[in-house]
N, C-alpha and C positions, 0 to 999 in steps of 0.2 A: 337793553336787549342782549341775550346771551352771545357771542357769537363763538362757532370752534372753528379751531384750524382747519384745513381740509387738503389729504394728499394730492400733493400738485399745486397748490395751491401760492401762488410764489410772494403775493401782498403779504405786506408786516400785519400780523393782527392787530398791532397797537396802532398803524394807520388806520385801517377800517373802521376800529371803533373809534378814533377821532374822527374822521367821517359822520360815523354815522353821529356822533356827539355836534355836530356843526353843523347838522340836517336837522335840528330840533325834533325829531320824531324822537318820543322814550318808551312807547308801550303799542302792544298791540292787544286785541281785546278781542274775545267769540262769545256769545251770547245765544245759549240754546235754550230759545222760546220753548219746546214741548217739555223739556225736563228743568225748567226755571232755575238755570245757575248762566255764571260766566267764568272764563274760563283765560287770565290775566297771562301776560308773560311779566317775568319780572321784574320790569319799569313799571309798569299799568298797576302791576298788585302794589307795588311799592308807593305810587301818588294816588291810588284808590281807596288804598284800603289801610293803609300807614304803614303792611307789612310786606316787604319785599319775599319773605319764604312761603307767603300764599303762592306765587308763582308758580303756573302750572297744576292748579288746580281746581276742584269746580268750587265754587263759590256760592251761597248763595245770601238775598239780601237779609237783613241792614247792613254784614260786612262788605258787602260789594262797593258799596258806598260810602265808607265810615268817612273817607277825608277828606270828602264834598264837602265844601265850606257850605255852614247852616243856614246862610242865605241865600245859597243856589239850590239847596237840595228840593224842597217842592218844585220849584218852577220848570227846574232840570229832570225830574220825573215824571213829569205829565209831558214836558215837549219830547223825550223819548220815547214815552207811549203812544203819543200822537204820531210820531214817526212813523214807530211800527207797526199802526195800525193801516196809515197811509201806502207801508211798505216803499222800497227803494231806498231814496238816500238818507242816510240818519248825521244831521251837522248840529253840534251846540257847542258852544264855547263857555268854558265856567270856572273856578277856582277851585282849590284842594288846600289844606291845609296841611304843611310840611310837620316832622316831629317837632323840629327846632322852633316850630310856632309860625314861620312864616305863610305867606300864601304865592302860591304859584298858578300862573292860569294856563289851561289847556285848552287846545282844538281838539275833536271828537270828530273824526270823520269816516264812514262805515258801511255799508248795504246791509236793508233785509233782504231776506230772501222768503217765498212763500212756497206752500204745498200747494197741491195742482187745483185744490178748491179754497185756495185764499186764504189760509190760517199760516201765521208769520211761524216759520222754522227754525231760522236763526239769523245771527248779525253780526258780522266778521268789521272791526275797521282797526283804524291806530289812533294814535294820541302824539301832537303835535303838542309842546314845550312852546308858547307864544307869550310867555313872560316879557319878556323883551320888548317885543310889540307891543305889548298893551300899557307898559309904562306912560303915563298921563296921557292913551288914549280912551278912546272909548271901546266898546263893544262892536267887531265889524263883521261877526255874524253869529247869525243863532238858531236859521232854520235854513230848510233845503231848498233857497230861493236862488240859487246859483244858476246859471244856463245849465237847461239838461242837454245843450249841441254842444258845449263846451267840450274841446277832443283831450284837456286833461283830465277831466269828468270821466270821463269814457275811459279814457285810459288807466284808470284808477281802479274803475268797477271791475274791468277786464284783469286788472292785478291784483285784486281781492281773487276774482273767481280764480283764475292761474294758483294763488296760495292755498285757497280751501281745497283744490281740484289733488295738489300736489297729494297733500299729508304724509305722515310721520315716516313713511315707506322710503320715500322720493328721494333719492342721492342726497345729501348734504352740499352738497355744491351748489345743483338748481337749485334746493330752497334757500341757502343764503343768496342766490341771484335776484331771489324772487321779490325777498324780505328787502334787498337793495332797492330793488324799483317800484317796490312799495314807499319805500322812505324817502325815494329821492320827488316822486311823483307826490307824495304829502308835503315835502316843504313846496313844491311849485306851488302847490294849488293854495296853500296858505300866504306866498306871496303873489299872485294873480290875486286873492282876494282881498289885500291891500293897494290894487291900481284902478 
């Protein structure tokens, strides 16, 4: 995730981005259902799509997906469509396949959002880096069967809608604030969902 300096702003950049590096969050991701692209920052373009200079761009598929390991991809495509049909939270957890050939697993965790007669708009989440974790585990989640009274739930969806709310306009300050409590709110919720 990019980040810029910001006047006033007195943290080392090279702290926050170890931060944010040790928050396992690497991408964020929007997803606009009526004109069918997505729309990567350049973590997400880089473990999605194999190309970090898609960043910031619209996308649309087979690239969107090119480095969904071939075993995930069906199964990964129909439980986001079911997601988004269902509307609200959108969780899958699945592999990518790196340049270097290796694989790395990711959490996918995100909202839709609907127009006022039910037709999915779009899907704002990030991508959590749970390599580590799944090292000779299993799968510990794959659908949005998580508590919806869950207050990091909540507090998540409330820092998705705070970031979309923001956009490109918004001081550079508040939205690295934003993108912070986004990240830090995705690793909780990735370790609550190993307890």
């Amino acid at each position: 995730m990019r980040i810029k300096a910001i006047d006033g702003f007195s943290e080392n950049t090279d702290r926050l981005h170890a931060a944010l590096e040790a928050s396992c969050v690497v991408g964020v991701w929007e997803w606009d259902h009526v004109r069918a692209v997505v729309i990567y920052d350049e973590g997400a373009a880089k473990l999605l799509t194999g190309d970090p200079d898609l960043g910031e761009q619209e996308i649309e598929n087979p690239i969107a997906m090119a480095a969904v390991h071939p075993a995930d991809q069906d199964w990964l495509i129909e439980h986001v469509r079911q997601a988004v049909r269902r509307g609200g939270l959108v969780l899958a957890e699945y592999r990518v396949m790196t340049r270097d050939g290796g694989t790395r697993w990711l959490l996918s965790r995100g909202r839709t959002y609907r127009d006022e007669t039910g037709q999915p708009l779009r899907s704002n989440g990030i991508l959590i880096d749970i390599t580590e974790l799944r090292e000779g585990g299993d799968r510990y989640v794959l659908s949005d069967s998580a508590t919806r009274g869950d207050p990091l739930e909540r507090a998540a969806d409330l820092a998705i809608a705070v970031k979309q709310t923001l956009g490109p306009d918004a001081p550079s300050e508040v939205r690295t604030v934003a993108d912070l409590l986004l990240l830090s709110l995705g690793r909780a919720l990735a370790r609550s969902d190993l307890d």
